[in-house]
N, C-alpha and C positions, 0 to 999 in steps of 0.2 A: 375374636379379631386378632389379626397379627400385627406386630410392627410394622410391618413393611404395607401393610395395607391404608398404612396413615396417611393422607394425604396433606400436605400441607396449604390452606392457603393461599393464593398467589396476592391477594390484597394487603397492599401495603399501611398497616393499620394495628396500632399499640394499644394500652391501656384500656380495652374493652371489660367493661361490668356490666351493661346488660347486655341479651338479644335476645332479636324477636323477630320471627320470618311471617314476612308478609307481602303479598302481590308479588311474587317471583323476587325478593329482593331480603336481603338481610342488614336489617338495620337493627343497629348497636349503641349502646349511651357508652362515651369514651372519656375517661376521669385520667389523664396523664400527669403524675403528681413531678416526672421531671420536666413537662413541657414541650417536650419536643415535636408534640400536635397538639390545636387545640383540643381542649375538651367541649364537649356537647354531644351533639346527637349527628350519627353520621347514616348515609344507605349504601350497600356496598351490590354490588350486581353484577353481572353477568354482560361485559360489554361488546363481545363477538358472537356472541351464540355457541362456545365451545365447553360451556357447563364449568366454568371457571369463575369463582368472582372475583374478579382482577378489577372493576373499576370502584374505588374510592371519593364519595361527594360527603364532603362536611354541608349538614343540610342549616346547622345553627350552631353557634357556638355558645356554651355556657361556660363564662369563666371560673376555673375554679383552683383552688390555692391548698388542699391538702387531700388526703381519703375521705375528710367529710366532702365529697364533692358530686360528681354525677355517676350515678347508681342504674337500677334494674326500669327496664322497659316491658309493657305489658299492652294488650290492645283495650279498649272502652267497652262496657257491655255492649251500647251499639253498633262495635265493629264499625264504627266512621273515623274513630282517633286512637292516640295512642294516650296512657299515662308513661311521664320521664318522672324518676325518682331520684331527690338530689336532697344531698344534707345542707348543712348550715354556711357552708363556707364555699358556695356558689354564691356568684352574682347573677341576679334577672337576668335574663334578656330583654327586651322591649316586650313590654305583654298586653296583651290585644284586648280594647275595653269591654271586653263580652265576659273577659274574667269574673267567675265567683268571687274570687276575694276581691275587695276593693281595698285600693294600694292609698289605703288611710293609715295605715300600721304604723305603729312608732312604739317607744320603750316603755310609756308613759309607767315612768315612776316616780311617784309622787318626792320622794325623798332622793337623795343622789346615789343612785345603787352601787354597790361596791365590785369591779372584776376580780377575775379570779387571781386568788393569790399566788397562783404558780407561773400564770402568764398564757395561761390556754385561753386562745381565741379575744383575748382583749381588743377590744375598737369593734369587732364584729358586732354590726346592731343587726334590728328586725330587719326581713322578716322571718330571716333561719332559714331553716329546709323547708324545700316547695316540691308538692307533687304537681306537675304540669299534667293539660292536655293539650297535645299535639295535632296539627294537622300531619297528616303522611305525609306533606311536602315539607314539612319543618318551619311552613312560616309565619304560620298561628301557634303560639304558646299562649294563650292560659293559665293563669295560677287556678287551681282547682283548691287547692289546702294549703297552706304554712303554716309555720311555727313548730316544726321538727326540728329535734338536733340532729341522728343522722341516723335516718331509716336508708336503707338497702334494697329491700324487696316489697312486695306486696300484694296482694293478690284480691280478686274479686269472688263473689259467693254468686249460689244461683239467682238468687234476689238481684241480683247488680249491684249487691253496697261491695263498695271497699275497705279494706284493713290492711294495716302497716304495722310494722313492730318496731318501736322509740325505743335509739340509745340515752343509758340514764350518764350521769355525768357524776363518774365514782369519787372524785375529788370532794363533792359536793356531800360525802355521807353524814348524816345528823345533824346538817344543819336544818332549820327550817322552810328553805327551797330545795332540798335534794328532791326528786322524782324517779322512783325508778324505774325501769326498761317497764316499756309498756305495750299491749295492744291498745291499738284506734280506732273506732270506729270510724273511717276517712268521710265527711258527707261536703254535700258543696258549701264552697267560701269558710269552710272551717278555719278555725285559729287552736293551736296548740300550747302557744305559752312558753315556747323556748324564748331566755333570752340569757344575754353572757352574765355570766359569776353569779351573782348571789341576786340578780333579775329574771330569774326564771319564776314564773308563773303558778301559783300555787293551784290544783284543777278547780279550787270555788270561785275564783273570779270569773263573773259573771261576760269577760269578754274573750272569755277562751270556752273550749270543752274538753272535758277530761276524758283521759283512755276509759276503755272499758272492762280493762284487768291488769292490775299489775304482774306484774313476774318477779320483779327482782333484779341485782345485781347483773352485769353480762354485756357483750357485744353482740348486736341482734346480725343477724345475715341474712338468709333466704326463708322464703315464706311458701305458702302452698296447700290449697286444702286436698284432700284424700279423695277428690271425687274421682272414680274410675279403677280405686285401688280394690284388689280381691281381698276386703279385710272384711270382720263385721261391721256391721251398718254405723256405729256410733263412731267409728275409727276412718268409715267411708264420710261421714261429714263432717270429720273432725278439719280446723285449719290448723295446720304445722307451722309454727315459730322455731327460728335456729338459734340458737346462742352459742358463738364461735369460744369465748373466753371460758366459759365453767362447762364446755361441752356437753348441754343439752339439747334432743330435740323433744319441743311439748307440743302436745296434743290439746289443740284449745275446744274447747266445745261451748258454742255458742248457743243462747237462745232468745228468740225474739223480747225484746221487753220497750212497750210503749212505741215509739219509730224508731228506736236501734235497739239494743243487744243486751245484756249481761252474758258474763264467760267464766267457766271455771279451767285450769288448767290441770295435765295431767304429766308427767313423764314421758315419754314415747318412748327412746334410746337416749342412753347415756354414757360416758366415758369420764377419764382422768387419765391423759388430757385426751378430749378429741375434740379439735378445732374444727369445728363442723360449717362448711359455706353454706350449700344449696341444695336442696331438693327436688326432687319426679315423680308422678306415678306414670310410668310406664304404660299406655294401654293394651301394648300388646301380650304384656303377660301380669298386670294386674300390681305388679311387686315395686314396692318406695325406692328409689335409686337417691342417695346422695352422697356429698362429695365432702374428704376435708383437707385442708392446706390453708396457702395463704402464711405471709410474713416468712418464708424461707422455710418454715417448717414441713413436716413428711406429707406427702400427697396421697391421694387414697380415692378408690370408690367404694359402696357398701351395695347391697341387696336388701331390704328388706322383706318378707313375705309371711303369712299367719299361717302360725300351724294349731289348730285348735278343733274345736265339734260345732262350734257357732257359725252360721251360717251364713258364707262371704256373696250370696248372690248382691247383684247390682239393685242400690236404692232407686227408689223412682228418681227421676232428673227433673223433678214440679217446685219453681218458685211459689213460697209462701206468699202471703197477703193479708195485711192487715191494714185497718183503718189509718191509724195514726202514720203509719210509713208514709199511706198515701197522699195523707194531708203535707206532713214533710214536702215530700217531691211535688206536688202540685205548689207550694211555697218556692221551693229549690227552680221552677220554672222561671221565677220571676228575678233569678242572680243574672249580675252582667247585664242585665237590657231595660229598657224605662219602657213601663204599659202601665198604661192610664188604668189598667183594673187592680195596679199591685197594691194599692195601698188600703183599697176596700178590703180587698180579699186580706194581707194579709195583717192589719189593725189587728184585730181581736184576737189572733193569737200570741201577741204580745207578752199576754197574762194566761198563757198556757201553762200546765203542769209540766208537759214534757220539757225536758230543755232544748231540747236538737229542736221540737217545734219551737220554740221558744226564738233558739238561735238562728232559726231558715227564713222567720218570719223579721225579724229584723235585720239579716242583711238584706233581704227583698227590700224592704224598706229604705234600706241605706244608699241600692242603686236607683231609686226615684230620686228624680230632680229638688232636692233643699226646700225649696221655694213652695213645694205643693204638700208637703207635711210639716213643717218646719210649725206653725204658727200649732196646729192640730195639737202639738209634741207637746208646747210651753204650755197649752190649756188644757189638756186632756183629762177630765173629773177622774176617772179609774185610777188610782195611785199607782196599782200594781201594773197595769197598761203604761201607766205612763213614766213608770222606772228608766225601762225598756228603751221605752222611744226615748228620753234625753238623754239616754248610754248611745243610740244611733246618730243624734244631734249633734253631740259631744263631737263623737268619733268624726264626721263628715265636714264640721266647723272647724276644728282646732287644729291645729298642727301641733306635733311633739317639738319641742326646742330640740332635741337631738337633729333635726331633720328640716331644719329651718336655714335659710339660704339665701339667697339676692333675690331669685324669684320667686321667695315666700310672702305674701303681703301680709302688711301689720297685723298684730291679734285684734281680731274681731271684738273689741270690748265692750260694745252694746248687746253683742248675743251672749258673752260671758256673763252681763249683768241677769239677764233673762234668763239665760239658764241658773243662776245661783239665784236668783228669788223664786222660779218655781220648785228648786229642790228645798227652800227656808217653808216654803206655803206646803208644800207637800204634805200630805198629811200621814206620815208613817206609822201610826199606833192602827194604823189597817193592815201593814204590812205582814207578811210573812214572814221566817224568818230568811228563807231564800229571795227573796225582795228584800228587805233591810240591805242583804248583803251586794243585791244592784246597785242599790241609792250608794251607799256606801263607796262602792268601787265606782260610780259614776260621778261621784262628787270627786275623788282623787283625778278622771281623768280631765275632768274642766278645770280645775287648777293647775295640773301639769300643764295644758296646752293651751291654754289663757293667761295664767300664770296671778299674781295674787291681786284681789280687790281690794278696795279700797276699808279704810280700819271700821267703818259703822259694816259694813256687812261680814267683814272679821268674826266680830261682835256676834253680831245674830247668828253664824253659822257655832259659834262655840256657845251660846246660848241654848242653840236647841241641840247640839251634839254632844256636848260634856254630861248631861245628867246621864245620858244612856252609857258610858264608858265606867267602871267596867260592866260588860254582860257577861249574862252568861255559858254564852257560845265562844272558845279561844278564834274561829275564824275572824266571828263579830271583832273580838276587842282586837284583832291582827289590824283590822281596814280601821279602826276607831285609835287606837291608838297611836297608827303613821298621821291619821289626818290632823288630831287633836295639838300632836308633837309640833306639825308642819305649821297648824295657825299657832302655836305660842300659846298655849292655853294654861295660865295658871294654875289647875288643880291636877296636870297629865302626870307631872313629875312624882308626885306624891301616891298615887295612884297607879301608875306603872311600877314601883319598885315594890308596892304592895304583891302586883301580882308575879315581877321577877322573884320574892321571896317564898309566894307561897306553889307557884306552876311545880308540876312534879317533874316535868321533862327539861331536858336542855333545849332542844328546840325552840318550845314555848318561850322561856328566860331569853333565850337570843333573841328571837323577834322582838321582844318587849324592851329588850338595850339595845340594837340597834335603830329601834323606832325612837330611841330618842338621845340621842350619839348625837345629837345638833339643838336640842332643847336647852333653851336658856330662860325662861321661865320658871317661876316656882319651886325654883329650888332653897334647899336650906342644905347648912352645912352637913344635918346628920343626912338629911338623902342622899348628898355628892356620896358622904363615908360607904352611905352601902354599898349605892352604888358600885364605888371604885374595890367594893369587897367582894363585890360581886364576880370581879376579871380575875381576884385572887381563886375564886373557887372555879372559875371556868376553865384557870389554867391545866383543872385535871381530867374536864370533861375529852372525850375521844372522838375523832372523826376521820374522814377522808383527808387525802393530801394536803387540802388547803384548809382543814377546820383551822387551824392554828393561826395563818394567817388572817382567816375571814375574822378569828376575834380580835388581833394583833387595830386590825382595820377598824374596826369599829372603835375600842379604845382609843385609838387614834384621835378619833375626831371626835368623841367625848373629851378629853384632855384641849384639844385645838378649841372647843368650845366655851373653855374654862373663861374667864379673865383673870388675870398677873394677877390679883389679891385673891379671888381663888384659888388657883395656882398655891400660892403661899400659902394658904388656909391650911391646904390637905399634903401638904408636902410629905408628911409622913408613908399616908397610905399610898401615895403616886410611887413612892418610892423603894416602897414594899414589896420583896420578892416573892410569889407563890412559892407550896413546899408541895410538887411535885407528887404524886402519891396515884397505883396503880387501881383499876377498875373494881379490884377485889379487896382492895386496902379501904377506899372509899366506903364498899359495901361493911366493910369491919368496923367502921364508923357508927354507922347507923345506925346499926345494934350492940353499942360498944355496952358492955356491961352484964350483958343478958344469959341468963343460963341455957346451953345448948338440950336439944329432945333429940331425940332418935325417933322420930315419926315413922311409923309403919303405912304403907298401903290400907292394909284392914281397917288402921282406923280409921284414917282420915277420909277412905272412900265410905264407911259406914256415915261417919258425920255429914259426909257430903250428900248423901240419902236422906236424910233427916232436914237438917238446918240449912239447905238452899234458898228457903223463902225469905224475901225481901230481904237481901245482904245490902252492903254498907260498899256502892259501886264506888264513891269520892275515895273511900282507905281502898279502894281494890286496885284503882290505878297507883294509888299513892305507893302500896308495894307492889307491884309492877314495876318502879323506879328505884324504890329501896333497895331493891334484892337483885338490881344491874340489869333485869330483861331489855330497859331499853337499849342498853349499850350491844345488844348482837340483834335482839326481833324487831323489829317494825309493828306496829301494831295502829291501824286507821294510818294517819299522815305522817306518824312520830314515831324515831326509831331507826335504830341500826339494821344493815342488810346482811349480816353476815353471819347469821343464821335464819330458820325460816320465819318467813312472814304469820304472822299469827293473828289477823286481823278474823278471818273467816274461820279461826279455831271451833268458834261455835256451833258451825256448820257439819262440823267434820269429828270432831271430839265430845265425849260425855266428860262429865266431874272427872269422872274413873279414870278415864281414859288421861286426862291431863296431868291425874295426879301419880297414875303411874310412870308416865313418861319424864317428871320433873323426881321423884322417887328413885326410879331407874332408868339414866339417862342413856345409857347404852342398851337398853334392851333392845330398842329400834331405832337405828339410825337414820334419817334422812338422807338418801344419795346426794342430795343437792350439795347437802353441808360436809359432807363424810371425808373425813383429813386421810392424808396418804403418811405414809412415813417412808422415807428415801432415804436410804445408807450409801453415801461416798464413797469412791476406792478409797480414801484416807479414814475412811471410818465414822467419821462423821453421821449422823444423825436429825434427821430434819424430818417435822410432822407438820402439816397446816394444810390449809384448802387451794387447790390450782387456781391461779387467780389469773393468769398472764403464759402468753409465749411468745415467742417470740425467736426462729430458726432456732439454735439448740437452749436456748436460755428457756427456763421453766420457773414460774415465782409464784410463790407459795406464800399465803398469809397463815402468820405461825399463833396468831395470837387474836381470835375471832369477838374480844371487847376491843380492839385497835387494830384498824382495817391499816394503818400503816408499819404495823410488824409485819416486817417482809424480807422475804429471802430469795435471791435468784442463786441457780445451782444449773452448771453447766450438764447439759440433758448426755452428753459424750462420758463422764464422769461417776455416772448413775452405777451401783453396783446392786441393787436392789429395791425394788419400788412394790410395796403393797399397800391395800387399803387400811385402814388402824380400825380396830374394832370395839376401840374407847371414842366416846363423846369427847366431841371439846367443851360440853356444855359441865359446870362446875359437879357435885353431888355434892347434897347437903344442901342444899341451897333453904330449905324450911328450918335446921336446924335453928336458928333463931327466931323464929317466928311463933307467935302463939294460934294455938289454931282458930280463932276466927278471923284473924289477918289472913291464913293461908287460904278459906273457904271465901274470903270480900276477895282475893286477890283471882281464885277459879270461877269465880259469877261476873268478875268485870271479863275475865276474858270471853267466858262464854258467851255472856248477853253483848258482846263487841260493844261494850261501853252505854248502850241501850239498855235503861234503868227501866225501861217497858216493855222489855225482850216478855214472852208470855210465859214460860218458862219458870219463870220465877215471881209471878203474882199468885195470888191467895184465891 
């Protein structure tokens, strides 16, 4: 095609992120971040008959206040609606009671959550980003899902499920709420668990559902599975995730498990930098078409096509089918609408295994009328049944204080009674430990949105909750220890600093101080002492842009909670300056004194042949942390993202394999992680990972244990850019370690912290 064959437009119409032609008309989701048109969802059409689309109808407006705003447009599997995709910093529009999600949503955080310390997105409450379904004429919306931060695209499989890809919130790294960039499995009335600063939703709470694959680190953009493409078959059903920021496109491969999914991901194409938007498969010639640009930088299309011996014929186009799915969607019938069969049918999966059936069956429940399961919920004999149903109770009774208003009427105090004496009667020594962790998180929400009872039922709830604090499960003592702090429980203080001493992670330690940054109970002067000893050594822990602040906050309001002769007690230590000391200084701590080895490969993979059997998983995390991995890897919930994720190591790597790779850290690099080294016309010299662009500006983290070493370098100035062919991962890292620290520390990552992994039984 030529220039001149371009045709412009004659509709007058800005800020367009999605489109989608349909019934002779092209309608577009329109995100205008100066305003100068609404945003929402507009139809632009052909209003003479001269193959022109000159006429412009705004069909709805969604208000929206930055780029998290209104995103990609897609049709429904049954071709009757549309999905609109919108991040966190839209406002609803009016949405039509047939909605899956019921606009129950609130922050409900038990303790007062803290926003972000940088100022991103503060006041912004639930319900985050909403994937809408449309009517063609724009005037049925629907919430179908919320609680995204700010997905972009999305796309549908042959089955009909939906998937999105969640941006993660890089400010947030290491702390105990960071998430990162994720796939979804998108189903109806979904909840995600976005909420601002340090209230984002960890995926075990029992009133969200967690992705289905993490990624990592990144700004997600366009989505799109492979069907049509002339690739082989596994690349033909692969879904393609974009990530604009670290410039990857991956190849997710899904496979059915239970009614939704597990996925591993793969690389597809990569760069440094390629700011990658959107993707195509072409069907006319089989081959991936996408696009990069965006924020003023260099604009581009690409080709992609297989050249290989594998054979690209077209996969069959046969949706799967499985039991559980269907049970799902037969559940998923009953969102949005009140039928007198819903609560038969969906009661008894309440205390399902699955959770998606778990969570279809209780929002079906939640749009039946109060009054016809209400009474069922409070008597229900099944404990694990009846978690469930008083998390639905909770949720349909209460209102979140954040969200309470003239037309809110008083808190329901008779049904807050009723609900907090059947969760006392309850009888949890049946529970699971996935049930524990309902009860748990359902007891926080009837206090947040009822707000606190009276001191005799105080009593009995720290009665039956304290002996179980600590467990041990960290999610458990996560919900046990917020709720314990919140009722005032004399023996929490004493007990939390136990575990802030002995947790191996900073994550863990944080949760543990901030869950009690307002506890005035039970304390003694030496607990305050560690306490406040404890901010001295957090001062060298690393994170995201706002780790610093998020502790700054917390201290805060442990000092605020002090009293003036407290106060006075600890003057010393309040007044006490941290000494500052870098990722690898800390680590020279740990082993301060110890004679270095020169560990070989040979041996230590021989040893690791031999003495696998029943290793010592508590010391394998414990140096996991000693020796800095969590300040770059992520490993399960905890952990840095600035190098690879190593949760599923054990999937993917033997003993050998791990230990050559920590032995010899450059033998094979990671593309993901792989640092560039850039030489200035002044000569200058810069190594680190592309993290950001932004039109010529290019920002580099130089320094992958602190995701806030960072360098921006004018892209105009560039005198030489290659990739570096050194790790930024340390070498040596075993030298102080004795070898069966090193072999507890290659069975905790193998068994992914699974002391039952099979692997390593007898």
């Amino acid at each position: 095609m030529k220039a001149e064959d371009v045709e412009k437009v004659p509709a007058g119409i800005r800020g367009v992120n999605g489109m989608l032609w349909s019934d002779g008309a092209l309608y577009v989701g329109v995100n205008d971040y100066e305003r100068k048109i609404a945003s929402g969802l507009y139809r632009i059409s052909d209003s003479n008959g001269d193959d022109q689309l000159d006429q412009v109808e705004l069909l709805q407006e969604v208000e929206s206040h930055s780029d998290h705003g209104v995103h990609a447009l897609m049709p429904t599997p049954d071709g009757e609606a549309f999905y609109l995709v919108t991040g966190n910093n839209t406002i609803p529009p009016v949405l039509a009671d047939s909605s899956p999600v019921r606009q129950v949503w609130g922050e409900d955080h038990l303790l007062p959550s803290m926003p972000d310390g940088r100022g991103h997105n503060r006041g912004v409450l639930a319900p985050g980003g909403i994937i809408y379904r449309v009517s063609p004429d724009g005037q049925k919306f629907e919430a179908y899902a919320s609680g995204f931060r700010n997905i972009f695209d999305a796309a549908v499989n042959r089955d009909g499920e939906l998937f999105t890809y969640d941006a993660d919130m890089e400010y947030d790294f290491n702390t105990p709420w960071y998430r990162p960039t994720r796939i979804c499995h998108v189903t109806s009335g979904a909840e995600f668990g976005w909420r601002n600063g340090a209230g984002k939703r960890p995926p075990f709470y029992a009133d969200n559902l967690p992705g289905v694959l993490d990624i990592g680190p990144g700004s997600p953009t366009g989505m799109t599975f492979g069907y049509g493409a002339k690739f082989p078959a596994k690349y033909q059903n692969a879904l393609y995730a974009l990530d604009w920021s670290w410039g990857k496109l991956y190849a997710i491969h899904l496979k059915p498990e239970g009614s939704s999914y597990t996925a591993t991901k793969e690389e597809f194409v990569t760069g440094a930098p390629l700011p990658i938007t959107d993707a195509i498969i072409r069907p006319q010639d089989g081959a991936m078409y996408f696009t990069i640009g965006g924020r003023r930088v260099q604009s581009g299309l690409y080709r992609v096509t297989y050249v290989g011996d594998e054979s690209t014929e077209p996969v069959q186009a046969k949706p799967t089918k499985n039991k559980a799915r269907e049970t799902r969607h037969t559940l998923e019938a009953f969102h949005g609408k009140q039928d007198p069969q819903a609560i038969e049918v969906a009661w008894p999966y309440l205390a399902d295994k699955d959770r998606f059936i778990r969570f279809a069956a209780r929002t079906a429940v939640e749009h039946q009328p109060t009054d016809s399961w209400a009474e069922k919920a409070l008597t229900e004999s099944d404990p694990a049944r009846q978690v469930e149903a008083l998390l639905a109770l909770a949720r349909v009774t209460g209102v979140c204080p954040q969200h309470r208003n003239e037309q809110t009427p008083e808190v329901d105090t008779a049904m807050r009674d009723r609900l907090l004496s059947a969760v006392i009667n309850l009888d949890d020594a049946k529970l699971d430990l996935t049930q524990q962790l309902t009860l748990q998180r359902t007891l926080q929400i009837i206090l947040n949105r009822f707000g606190r009872p009276d001191d005799a039922t105080v009593a009995k709830l720290i009665d039956k909750f304290d002996p179980l604090f600590p467990a041990k499960s960290p999610k458990l003592n996560w919900l046990l220890c917020e709720t314990l702090a919140w009722l005032q429980s004399p023996t929490v203080a004493e007990k939390a600093i136990a575990l802030i001493q002995s947790a191996p992670t900073q994550e863990e330690q944080m949760q543990y101080a901030r869950s009690i940054r307002m506890l005035q109970a039970g304390w003694t002067p030496e607990l305050h002492k560690a306490y406040f000893e404890w901010f001295l050594k957090a001062a060298n822990y690393k994170g995201g842009a706002s780790f610093d602040k998020f502790i700054e906050f917390v201290r805060t309001d442990a000092v605020d909670s002090l009293s003036e002769e407290q106060k006075t007690e600890l003057a010393e230590i309040l007044t006490k300056k941290p000494e500052k000391k870098s990722a690898l200084e800390n680590l020279g701590e740990v082993f301060a004194g110890r004679p270095t080895t020169k560990w070989t490969l040979e041996e230590l993979s021989t040893a690791a042949g031999k003495e696998m059997k029943k290793r010592d998983f508590v010391n394998g995390q414990k140096m996991f942390a000693a020796t800095g991995c969590y300040a770059c890897h992520r490993f399960g919930n905890q952990g840095g993202m600035t190098g690879p994720d190593l949760t599923s190591a054990g999937r993917r790597y033997s003993p050998h394999d791990l230990l050559d790779q920590v032995i010899n850290p450059s033998k094979v690099i990671n593309e993901q992680f792989s640092a560039i080294s850039v030489v200035t016309e002044d000569g200058k010299v810069h190594t680190g990972v592309v993290v950001n662009l932004s039109g010529d500006n290019m920002t580099l983290n130089t320094d992958l244990t602190d995701p806030n070493k960072r360098v921006n370098i004018d892209r105009k100035t560039i005198d030489e850019l290659v990739v570096s062919k050194t790790s930024p991962m340390p070498a040596d890292l075993f030298a102080r370690m004795t070898k069966d620290e090193i072999l507890d520390l290659i069975a905790y990552l193998i068994s992914a912290g699974d002391a039952q992994h099979p692997f390593f039984q007898d």
